[in-house]
N, C-alpha and C positions, 0 to 999 in steps of 0.2 A: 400253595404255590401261586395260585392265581391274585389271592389277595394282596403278597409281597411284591409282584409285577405290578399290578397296580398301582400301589404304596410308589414303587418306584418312577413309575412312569409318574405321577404324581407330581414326585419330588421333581424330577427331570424338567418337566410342565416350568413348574413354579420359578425355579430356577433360569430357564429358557424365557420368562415373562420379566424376569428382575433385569438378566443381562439385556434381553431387549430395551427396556426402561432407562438401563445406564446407558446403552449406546446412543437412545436419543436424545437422550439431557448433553451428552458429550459431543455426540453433532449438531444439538442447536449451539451450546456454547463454540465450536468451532466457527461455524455460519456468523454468530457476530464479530468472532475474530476476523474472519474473514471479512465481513464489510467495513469493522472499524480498519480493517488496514488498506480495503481498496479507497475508501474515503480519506484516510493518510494519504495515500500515493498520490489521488487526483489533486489533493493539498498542495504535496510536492511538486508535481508537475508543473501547475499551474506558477508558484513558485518561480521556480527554474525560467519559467519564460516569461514569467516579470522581472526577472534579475538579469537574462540576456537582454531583453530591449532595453534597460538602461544602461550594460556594460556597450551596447550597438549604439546606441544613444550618444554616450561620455566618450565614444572611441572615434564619434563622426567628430562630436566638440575638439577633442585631443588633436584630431587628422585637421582641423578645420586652423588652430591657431600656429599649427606646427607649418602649413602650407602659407599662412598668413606670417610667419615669423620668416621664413625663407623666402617669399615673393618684395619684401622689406630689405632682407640682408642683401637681393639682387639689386634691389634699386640703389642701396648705399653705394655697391662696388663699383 
């Protein structure tokens, strides 16, 4: 009896050492998913407010010849 407790306690061990094993190969692999996506994001970020200071940019030019078109149409009238 004592030797089958064993045996099993054994198995249990072994088994208890494999799933350990997977779960850390499957949390380092999450861990670089995880920086490959925070390192996306700051991408993105950074991005996004390169793309607003030109759209703040083009929007001052736009604001700039549309006040310049209408300070012209007053002078005509």
């Amino acid at each position: 009896m004592l030797e089958a407790s064993l045996s099993q306690l054994e198995k249990l061990v072994a088994d208890l050492v494999q799933q350990n094993q997977d779960l850390q190969n499957t949390n380092s692999t999450l861990a670089e998913a995880l920086k490959q996506a925070r390192d996306d994001n700051d991408s993105l970020q950074l991005s996004l407010l390169e793309q607003e200071e030109k759209q703040g940019a083009t929007a001052a030019r736009i604001q700039a010849l549309v006040d310049r078109a209408t300070s012209a149409s007053a002078v005509d009238a």
